[in-house]
ZALUMGU-564618 format. One record per residue (C-alpha): residue number from 1; residue in three letters; z, x, y. Coordinates in steps of 0.1 Angstrom, whole numbers, plus 5000, padded with zeros to 4 digits. Example, Ala and Ser with C-alpha at 12.3 -4.5 7.8 and 13.67 -1.06 7.14 Angstrom:
<site resi="1" resn="ALA" pz="5078" px="5123" py="4955"/>
<site resi="2" resn="SER" pz="5071" px="5137" py="4989"/>
***
This chain:
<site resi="1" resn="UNK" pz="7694" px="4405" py="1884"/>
<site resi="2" resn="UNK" pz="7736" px="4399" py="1886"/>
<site resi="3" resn="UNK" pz="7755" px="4376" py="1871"/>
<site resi="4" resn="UNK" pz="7756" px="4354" py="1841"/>
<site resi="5" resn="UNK" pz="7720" px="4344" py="1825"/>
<site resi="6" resn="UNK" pz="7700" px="4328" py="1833"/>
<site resi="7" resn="UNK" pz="7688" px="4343" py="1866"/>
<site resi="8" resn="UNK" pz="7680" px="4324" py="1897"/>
<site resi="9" resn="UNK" pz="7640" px="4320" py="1889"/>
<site resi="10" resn="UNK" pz="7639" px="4305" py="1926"/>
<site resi="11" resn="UNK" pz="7650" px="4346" py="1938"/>
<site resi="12" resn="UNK" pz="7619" px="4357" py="1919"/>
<site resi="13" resn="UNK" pz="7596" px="4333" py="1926"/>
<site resi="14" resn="UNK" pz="7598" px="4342" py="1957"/>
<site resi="15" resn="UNK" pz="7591" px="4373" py="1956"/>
<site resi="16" resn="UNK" pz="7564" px="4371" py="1935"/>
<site resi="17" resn="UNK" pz="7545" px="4348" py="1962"/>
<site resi="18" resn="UNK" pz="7551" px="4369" py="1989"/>
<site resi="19" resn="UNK" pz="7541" px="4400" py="1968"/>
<site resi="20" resn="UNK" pz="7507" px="4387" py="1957"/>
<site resi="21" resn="UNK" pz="7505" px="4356" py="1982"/>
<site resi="22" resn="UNK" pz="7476" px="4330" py="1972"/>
<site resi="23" resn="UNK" pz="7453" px="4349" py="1952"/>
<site resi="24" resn="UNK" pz="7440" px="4326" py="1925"/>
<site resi="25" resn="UNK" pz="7432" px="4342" py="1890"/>
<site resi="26" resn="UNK" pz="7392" px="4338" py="1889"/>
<site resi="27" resn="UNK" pz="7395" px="4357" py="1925"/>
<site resi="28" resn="UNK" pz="7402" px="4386" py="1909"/>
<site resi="29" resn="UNK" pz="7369" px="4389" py="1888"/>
<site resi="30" resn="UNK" pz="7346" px="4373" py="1914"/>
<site resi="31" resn="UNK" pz="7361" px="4397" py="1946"/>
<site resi="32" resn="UNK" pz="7372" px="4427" py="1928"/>
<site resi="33" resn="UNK" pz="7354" px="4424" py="1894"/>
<site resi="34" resn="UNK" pz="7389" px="4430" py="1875"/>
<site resi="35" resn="UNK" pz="7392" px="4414" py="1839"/>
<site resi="36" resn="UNK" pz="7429" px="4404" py="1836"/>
<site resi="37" resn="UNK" pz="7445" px="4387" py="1809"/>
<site resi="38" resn="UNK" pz="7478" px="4375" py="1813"/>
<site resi="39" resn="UNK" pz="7500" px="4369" py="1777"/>
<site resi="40" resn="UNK" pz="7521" px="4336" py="1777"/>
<site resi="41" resn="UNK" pz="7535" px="4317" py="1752"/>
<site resi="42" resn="UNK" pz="7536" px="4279" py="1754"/>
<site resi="43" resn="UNK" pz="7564" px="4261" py="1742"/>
<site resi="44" resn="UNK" pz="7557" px="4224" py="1744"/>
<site resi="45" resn="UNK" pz="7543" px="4228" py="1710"/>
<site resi="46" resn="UNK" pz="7557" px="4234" py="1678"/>
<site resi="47" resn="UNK" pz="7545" px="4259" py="1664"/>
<site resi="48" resn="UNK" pz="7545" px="4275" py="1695"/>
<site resi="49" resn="UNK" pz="7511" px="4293" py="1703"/>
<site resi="50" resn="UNK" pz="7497" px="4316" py="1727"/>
<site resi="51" resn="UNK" pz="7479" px="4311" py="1758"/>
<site resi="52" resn="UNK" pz="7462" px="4337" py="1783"/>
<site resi="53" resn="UNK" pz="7458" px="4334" py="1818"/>
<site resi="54" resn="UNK" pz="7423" px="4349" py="1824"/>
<site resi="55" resn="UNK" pz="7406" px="4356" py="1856"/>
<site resi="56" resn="UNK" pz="7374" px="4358" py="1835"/>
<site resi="57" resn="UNK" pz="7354" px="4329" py="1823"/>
<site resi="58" resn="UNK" pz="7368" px="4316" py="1792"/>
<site resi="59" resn="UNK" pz="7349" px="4325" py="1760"/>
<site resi="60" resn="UNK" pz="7342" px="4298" py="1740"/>
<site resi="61" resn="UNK" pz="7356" px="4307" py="1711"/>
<site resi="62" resn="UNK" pz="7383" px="4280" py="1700"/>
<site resi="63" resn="UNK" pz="7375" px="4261" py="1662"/>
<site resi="64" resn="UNK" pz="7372" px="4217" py="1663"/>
<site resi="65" resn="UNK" pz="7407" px="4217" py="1651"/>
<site resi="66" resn="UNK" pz="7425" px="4233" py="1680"/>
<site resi="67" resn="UNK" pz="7409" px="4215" py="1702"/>
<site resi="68" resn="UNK" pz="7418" px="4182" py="1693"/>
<site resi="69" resn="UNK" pz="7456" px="4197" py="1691"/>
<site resi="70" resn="UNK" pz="7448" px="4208" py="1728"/>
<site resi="71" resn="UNK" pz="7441" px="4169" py="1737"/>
<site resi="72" resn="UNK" pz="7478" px="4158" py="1729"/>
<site resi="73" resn="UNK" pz="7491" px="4181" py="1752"/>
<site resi="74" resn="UNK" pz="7484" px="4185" py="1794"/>
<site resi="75" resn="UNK" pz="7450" px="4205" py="1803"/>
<site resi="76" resn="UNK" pz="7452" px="4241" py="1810"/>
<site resi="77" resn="UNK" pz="7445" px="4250" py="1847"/>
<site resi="78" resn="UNK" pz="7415" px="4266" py="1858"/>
<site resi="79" resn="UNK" pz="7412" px="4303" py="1866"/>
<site resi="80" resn="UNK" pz="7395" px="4288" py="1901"/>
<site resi="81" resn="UNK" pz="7428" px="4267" py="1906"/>
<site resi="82" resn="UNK" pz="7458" px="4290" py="1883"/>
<site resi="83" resn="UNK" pz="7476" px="4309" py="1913"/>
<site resi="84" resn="UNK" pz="7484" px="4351" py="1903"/>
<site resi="85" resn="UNK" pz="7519" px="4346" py="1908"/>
<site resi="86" resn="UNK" pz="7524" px="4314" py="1890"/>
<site resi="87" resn="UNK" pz="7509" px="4333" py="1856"/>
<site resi="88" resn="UNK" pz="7533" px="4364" py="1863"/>
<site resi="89" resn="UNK" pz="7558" px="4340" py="1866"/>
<site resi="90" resn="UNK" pz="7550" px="4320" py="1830"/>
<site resi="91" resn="UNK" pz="7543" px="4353" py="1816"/>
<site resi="92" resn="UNK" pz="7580" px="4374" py="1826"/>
<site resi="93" resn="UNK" pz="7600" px="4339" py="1820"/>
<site resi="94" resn="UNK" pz="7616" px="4359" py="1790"/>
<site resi="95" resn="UNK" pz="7642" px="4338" py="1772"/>
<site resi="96" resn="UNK" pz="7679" px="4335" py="1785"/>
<site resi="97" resn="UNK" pz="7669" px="4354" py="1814"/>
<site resi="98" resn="UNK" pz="7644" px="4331" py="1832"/>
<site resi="99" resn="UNK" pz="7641" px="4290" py="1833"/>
<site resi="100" resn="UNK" pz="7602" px="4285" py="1814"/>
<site resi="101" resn="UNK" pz="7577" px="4279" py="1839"/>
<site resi="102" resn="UNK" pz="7569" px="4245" py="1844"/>
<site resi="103" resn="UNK" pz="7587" px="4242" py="1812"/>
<site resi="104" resn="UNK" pz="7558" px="4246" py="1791"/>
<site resi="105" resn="UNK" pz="7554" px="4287" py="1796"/>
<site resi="106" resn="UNK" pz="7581" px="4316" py="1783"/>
<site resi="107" resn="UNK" pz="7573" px="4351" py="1780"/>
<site resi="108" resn="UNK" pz="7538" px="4362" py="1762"/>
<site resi="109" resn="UNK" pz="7557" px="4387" py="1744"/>
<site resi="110" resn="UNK" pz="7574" px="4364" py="1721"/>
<site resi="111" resn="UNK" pz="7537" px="4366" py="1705"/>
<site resi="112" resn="UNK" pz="7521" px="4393" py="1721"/>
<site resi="113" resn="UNK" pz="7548" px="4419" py="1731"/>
<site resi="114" resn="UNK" pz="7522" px="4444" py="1725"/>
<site resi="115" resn="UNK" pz="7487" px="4425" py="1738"/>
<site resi="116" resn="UNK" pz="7461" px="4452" py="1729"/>
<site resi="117" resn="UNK" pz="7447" px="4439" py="1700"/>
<site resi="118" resn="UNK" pz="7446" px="4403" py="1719"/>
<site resi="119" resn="UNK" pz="7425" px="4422" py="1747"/>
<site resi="120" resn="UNK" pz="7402" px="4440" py="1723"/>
<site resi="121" resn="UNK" pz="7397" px="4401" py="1702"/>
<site resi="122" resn="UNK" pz="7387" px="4389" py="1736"/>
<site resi="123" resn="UNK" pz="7363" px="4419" py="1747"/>
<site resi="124" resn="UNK" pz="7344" px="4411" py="1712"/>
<site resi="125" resn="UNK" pz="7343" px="4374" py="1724"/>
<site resi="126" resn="UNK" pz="7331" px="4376" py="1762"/>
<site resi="127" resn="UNK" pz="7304" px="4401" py="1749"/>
<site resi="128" resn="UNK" pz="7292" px="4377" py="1723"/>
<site resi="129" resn="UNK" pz="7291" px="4342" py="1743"/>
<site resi="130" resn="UNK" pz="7279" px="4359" py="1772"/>
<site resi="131" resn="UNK" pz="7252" px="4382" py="1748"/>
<site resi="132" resn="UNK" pz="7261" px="4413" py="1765"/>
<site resi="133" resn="UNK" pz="7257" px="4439" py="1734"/>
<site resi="134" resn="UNK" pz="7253" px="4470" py="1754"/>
<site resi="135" resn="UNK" pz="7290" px="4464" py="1774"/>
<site resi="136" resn="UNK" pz="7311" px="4487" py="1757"/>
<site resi="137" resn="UNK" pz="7343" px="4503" py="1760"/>
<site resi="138" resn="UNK" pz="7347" px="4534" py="1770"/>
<site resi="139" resn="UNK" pz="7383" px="4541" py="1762"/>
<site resi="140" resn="UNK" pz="7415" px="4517" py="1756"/>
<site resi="141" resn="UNK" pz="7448" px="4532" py="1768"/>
<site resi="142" resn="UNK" pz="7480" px="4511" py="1756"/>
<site resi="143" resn="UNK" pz="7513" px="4516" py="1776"/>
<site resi="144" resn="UNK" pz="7546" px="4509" py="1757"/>
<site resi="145" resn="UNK" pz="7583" px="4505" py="1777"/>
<site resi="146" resn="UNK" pz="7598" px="4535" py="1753"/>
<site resi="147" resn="UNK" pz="7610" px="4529" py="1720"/>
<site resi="148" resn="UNK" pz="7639" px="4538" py="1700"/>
<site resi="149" resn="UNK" pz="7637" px="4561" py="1668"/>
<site resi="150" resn="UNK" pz="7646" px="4544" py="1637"/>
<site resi="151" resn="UNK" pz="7679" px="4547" py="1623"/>
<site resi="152" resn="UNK" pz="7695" px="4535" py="1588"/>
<site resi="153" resn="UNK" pz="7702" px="4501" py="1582"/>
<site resi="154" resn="UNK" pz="7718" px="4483" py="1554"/>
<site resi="155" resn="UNK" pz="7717" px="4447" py="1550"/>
<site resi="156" resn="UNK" pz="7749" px="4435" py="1533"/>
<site resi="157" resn="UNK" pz="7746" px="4416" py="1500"/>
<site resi="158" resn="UNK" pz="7736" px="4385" py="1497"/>
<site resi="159" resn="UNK" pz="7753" px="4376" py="1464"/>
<site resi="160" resn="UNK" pz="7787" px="4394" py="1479"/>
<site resi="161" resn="UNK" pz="7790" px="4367" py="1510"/>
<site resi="162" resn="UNK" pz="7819" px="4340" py="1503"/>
<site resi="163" resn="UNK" pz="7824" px="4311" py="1519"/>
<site resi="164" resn="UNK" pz="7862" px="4314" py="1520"/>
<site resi="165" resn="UNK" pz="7880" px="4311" py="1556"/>
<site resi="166" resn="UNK" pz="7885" px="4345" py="1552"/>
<site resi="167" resn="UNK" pz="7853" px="4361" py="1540"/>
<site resi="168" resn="UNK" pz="7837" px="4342" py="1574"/>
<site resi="169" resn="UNK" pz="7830" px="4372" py="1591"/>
<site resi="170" resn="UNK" pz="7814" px="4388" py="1568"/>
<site resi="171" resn="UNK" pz="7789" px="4358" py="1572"/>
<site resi="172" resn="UNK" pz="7783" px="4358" py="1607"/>
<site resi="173" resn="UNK" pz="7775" px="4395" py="1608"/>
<site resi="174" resn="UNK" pz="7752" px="4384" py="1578"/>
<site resi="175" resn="UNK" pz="7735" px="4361" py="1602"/>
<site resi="176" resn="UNK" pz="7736" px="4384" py="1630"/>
<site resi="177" resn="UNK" pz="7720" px="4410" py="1614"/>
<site resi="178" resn="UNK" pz="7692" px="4387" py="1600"/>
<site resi="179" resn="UNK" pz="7686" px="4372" py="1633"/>
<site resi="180" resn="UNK" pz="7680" px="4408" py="1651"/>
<site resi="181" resn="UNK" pz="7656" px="4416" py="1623"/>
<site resi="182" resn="UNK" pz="7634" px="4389" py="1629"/>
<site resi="183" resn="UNK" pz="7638" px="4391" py="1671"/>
<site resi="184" resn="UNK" pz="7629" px="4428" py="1669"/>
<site resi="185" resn="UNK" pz="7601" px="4423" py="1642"/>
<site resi="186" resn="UNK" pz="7586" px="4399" py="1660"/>
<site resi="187" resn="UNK" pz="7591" px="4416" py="1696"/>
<site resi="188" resn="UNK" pz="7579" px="4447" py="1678"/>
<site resi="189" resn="UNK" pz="7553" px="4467" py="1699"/>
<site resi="190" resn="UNK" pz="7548" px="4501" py="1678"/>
<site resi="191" resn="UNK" pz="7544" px="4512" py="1644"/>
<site resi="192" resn="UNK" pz="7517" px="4483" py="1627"/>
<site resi="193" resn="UNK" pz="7508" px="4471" py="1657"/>
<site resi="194" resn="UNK" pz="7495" px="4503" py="1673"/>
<site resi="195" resn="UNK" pz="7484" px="4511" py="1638"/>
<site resi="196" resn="UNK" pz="7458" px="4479" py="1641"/>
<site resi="197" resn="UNK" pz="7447" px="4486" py="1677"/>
<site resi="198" resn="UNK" pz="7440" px="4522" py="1668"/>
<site resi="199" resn="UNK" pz="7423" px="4512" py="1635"/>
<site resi="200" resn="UNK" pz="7401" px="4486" py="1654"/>
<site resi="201" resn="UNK" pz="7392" px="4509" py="1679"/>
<site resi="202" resn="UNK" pz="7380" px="4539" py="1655"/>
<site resi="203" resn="UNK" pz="7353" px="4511" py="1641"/>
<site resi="204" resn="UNK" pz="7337" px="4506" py="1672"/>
<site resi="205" resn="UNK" pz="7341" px="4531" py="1681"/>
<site resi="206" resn="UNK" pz="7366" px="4536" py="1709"/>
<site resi="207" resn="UNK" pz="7388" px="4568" py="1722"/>
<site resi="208" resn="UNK" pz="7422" px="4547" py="1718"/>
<site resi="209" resn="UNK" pz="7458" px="4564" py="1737"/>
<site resi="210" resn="UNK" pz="7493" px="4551" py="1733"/>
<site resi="211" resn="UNK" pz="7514" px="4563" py="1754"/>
<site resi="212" resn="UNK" pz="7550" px="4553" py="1747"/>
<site resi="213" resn="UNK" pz="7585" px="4577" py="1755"/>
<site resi="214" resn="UNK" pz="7606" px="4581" py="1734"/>
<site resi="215" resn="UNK" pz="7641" px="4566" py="1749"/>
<site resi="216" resn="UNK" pz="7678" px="4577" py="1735"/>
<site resi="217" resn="UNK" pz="7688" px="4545" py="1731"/>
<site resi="218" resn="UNK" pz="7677" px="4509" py="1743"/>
<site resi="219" resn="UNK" pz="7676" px="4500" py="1781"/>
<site resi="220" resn="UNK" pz="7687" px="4465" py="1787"/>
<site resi="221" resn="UNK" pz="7659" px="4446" py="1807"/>
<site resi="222" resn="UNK" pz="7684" px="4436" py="1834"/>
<site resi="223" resn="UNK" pz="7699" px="4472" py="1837"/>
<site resi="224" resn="UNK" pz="7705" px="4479" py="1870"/>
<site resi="225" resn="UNK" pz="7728" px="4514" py="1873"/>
<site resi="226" resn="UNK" pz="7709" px="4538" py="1889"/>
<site resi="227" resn="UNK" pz="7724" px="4566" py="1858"/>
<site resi="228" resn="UNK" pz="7711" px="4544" py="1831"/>
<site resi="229" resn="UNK" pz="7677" px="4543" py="1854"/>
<site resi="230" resn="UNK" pz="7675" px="4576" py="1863"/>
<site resi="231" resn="UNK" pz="7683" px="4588" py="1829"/>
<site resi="232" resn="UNK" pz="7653" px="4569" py="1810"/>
<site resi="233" resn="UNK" pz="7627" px="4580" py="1840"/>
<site resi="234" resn="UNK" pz="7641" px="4618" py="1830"/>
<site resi="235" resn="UNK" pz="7634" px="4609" py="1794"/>
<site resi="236" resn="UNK" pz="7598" px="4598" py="1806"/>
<site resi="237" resn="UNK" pz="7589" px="4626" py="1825"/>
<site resi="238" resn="UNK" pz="7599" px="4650" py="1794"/>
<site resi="239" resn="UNK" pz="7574" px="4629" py="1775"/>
<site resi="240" resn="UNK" pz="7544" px="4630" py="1799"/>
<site resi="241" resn="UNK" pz="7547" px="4671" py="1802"/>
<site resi="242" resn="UNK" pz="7551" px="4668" py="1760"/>
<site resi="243" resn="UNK" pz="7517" px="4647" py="1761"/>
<site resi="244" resn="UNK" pz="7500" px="4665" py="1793"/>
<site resi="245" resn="UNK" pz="7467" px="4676" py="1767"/>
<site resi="246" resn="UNK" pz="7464" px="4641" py="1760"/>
<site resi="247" resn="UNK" pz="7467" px="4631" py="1794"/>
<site resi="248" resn="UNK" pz="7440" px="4658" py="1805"/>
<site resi="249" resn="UNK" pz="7420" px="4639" py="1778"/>
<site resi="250" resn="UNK" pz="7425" px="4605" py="1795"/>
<site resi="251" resn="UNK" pz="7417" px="4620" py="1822"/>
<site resi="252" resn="UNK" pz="7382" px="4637" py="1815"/>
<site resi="253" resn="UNK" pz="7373" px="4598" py="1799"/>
<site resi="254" resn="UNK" pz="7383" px="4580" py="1828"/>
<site resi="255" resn="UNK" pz="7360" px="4606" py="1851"/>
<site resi="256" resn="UNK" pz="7330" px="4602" py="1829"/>
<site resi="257" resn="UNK" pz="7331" px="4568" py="1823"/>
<site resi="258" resn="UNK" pz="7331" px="4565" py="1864"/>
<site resi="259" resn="UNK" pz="7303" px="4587" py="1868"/>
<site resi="260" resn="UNK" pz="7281" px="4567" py="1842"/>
<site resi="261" resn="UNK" pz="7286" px="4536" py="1860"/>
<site resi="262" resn="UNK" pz="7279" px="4558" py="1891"/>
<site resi="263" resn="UNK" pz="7243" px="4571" py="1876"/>
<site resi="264" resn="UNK" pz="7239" px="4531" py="1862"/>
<site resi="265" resn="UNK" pz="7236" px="4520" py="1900"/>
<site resi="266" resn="UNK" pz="7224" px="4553" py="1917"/>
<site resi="267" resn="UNK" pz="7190" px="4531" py="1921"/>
<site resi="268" resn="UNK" pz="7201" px="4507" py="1943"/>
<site resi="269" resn="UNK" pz="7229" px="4531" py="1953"/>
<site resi="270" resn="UNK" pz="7203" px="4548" py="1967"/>
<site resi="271" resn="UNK" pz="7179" px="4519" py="1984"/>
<site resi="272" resn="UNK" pz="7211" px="4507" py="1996"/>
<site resi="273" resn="UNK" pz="7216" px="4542" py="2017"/>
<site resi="274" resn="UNK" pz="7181" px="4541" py="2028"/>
<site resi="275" resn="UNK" pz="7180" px="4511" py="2043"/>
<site resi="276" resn="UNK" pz="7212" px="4521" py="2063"/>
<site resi="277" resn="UNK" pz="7196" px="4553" py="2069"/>
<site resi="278" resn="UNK" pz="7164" px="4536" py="2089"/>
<site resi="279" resn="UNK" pz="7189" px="4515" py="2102"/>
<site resi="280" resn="UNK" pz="7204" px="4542" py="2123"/>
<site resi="281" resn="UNK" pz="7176" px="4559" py="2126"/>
<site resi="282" resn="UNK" pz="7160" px="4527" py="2145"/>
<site resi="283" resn="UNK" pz="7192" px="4527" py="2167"/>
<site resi="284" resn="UNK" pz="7194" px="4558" py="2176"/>
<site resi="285" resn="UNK" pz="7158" px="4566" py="2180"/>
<site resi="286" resn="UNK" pz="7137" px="4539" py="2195"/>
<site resi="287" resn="UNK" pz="7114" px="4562" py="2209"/>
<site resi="288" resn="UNK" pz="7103" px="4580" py="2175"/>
<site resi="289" resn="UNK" pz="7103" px="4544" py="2157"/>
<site resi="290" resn="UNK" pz="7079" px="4532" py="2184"/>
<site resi="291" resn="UNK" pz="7053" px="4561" py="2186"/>
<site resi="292" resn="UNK" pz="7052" px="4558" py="2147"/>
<site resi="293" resn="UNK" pz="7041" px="4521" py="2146"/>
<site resi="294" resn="UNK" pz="7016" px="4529" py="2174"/>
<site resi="295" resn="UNK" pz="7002" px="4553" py="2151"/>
***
């Protein structure tokens, strides 16, 4: 990532394809049972709206009146047909950095920079078109990119900007100011939003853990000086060992919700075994199987 934006999108293309190769979406649910949603936002609409790449079935969920917007516009691929690296691609086009994918997708954080709640609305759907009442979650853990702490801000006076040739800056840093307001406000991924997520979660209820360092000051998303990396991975580290009791929480969560989904299938877990275990036992020991049907 050098040079004047926007990147070459053919450089990461390619490396997204030979990373991930030609896994299609739905083949991660049906081969590896993974539910993965992928946040994009698609711009050949205005308003723009969201869109998620699912390897899941898609729950039925949308009203009359989005779906006859949907008809103006070109059908959404299938999970059988959406390609892995194609939804990366949509979903990390962020603007001025990346061309839009198939210019119809830019980045899914635009909407959803912070998509937990979007996975929790979706978890509520899939269990209630599919009837599944018992799936629960056992634990929702949120991972943020660091954040900055908040420092004081004063936005200048509206009724003190002139239009004179010489009052003009004070209008463009007027601008300036209001335009990073609403960029970071709507890219915001902490405060409210966690607030929501962990509000949600405590009705179901859910264990809910946001992990998110606290950085010094804002890392570009093309930084590449290995200080500046180095640096906010130092920062990190600090954070983990300040968070390790929470960690050893996760941890203890993660381990019993594994061993419950252990005991769920210890049945045929253990019919499974004992078939393999005659199995061998009729390879190995002909002799014994025979004398025993005899008998």
């Amino acid at each position: 990532m050098k040079g004047p934006r926007p990147f070459n999108s053919e450089l990461i293309e390619q490396l997204l394809m030979d990373e991930i190769g030609d896994v299609k979406m739905n083949e991660l649910y049906t081969k590896y049972g993974k539910f993965v949603m992928i946040p994009t936002t698609m711009v050949d609409r205005f308003p723009v709206q969201l869109h998620l790449f699912r390897s899941y079935p898609k729950p039925s969920t949308a009203r009359k009146e989005q779906i006859d917007v949907d008809a103006q516009f070109l059908p959404f691929p299938d999970s059988s047909e959406q390609l892995v690296w194609q939804a990366v691609r949509a979903s990390c086009a962020a603007p001025t950095y990346f061309q839009a994918w198939a210019n119809r997708f830019v980045d899914g954080g635009i909407l959803a920079n912070n998509p937990t709640m979007d996975m929790l609305v979706e978890f509520s759907y899939f269990n209630r078109q599919n009837n599944e009442k018992d799936k629960q979650l056992n634990v929702v853990v949120s991972f943020g990119t660091g954040e900055v702490q908040p420092k004081p801000f004063t936005l200048p006076d509206l009724n003190k900007l002139s239009w004179h040739p010489n009052e003009m800056r004070k209008n463009i840093n007027y601008v300036k100011d209001m335009f990073t307001i609403i960029i970071d406000s709507a890219c915001n991924t902490d405060y409210h939003v966690v607030e929501r997520c962990e509000s949600w979660c405590s009705c179901i209820p859910v264990p809910f853990f946001r992990l998110n360092p606290d950085l010094i000051e804002i890392i570009a998303l093309h930084e590449i000086e290995d200080a500046e990396i180095i640096n906010c991975m130092w920062v990190t580290k600090v954070y983990m060992y300040s968070k390790r009791k929470s960690v050893d929480e996760l941890v203890e969560l993660l381990e019993l919700s594994f061993d419950e989904k252990t005991k769920d299938n210890s049945i045929e877990y253990t019919k499974s075994k004992t078939s393999a275990n005659k199995l061998m036992a009729i390879k190995s020991e002909p002799k014994l199987i025979k004398m025993n049907e005899s008998d």
